[in-house]
C-alpha positions in Angstrom: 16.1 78.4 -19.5 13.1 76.0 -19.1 13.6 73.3 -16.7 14.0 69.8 -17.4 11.7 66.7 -16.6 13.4 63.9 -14.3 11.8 61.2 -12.5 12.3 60.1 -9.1 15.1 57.8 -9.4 17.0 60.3 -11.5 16.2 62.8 -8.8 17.1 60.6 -5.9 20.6 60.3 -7.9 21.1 64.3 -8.5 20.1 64.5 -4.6 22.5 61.9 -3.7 25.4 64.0 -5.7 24.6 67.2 -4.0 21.7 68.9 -5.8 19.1 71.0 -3.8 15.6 69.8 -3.3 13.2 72.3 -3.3 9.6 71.7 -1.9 7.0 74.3 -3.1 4.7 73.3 -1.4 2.8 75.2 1.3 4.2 75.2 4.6 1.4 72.7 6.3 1.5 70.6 3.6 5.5 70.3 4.1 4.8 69.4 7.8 2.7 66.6 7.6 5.0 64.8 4.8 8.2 65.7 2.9 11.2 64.1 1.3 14.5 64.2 4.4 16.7 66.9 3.3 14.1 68.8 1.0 13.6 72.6 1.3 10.4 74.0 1.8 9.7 77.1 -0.6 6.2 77.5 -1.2 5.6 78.9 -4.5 3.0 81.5 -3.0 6.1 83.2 -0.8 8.8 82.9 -4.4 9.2 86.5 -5.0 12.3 86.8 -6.2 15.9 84.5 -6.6 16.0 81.0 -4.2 19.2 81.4 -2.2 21.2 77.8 -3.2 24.9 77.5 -3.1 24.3 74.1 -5.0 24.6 73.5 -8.9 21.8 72.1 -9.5 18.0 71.8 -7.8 15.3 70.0 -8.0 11.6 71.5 -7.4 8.3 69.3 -6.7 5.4 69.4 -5.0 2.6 66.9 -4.5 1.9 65.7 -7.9 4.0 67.7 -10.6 1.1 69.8 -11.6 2.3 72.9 -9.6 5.8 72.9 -10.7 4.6 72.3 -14.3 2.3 75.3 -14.5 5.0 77.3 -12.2 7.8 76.6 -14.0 8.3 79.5 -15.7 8.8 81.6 -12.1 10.8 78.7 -11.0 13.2 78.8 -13.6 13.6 83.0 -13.1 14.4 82.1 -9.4 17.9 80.8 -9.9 21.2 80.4 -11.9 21.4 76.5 -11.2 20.9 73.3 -13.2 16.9 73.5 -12.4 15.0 70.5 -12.8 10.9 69.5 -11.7 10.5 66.1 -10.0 7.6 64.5 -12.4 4.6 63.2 -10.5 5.8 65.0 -7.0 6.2 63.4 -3.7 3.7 60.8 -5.2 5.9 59.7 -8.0 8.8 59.4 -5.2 7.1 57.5 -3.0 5.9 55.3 -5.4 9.5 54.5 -6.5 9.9 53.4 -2.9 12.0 56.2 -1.9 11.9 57.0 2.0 9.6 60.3 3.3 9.2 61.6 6.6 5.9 62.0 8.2 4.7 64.9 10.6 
């Protein structure tokens, strides 16, 4: 199933109503800034299905350009609602929404 396009206001909301946010970003990427409460799963380590009790997840990275050429594997990783933050952390923090530094 291909996954669907949301921006960061709709993903904020899905967040807020218990959806799964994945960060596939690399690990030292994830350290020095990420969204509270996201998950860091770098697409280089996805081998196989994301463990996720949740019903729904959102993946991003830094600017949506690695989830969109990715999102094929993403969407074989899991059984959820899957959707790809467009424009990444970037998009989010331009809507204002809070991120947590290093």
């Amino acid at each position: 199933m291909p996954l669907k396009h949301i921006n960061a206001r709709e993903a904020k909301r899905l967040v807020d109503g218990g959806a799964v946010l994945v960060d596939v970003r690399e690990h030292g990427e994830y350290a020095a800034e990420n969204i509270p409460g996201a998950r860091n799963q770098p697409l280089s380590r996805i081998g196989g299905p994301i463990e996720n009790e949740a019903a729904v997840i959102v993946f991003h990275c830094k600017s949506g350009a690695r989830t969109r050429m990715n999102a094929s594997t993403l969407a074989n990783c899991t059984n959820a609602e899957a959707y790809i933050l467009d424009g990444g952390i970037e998009a989010w923090k331009a809507a204002g929404l809070p991120v947590k530094r290093g």
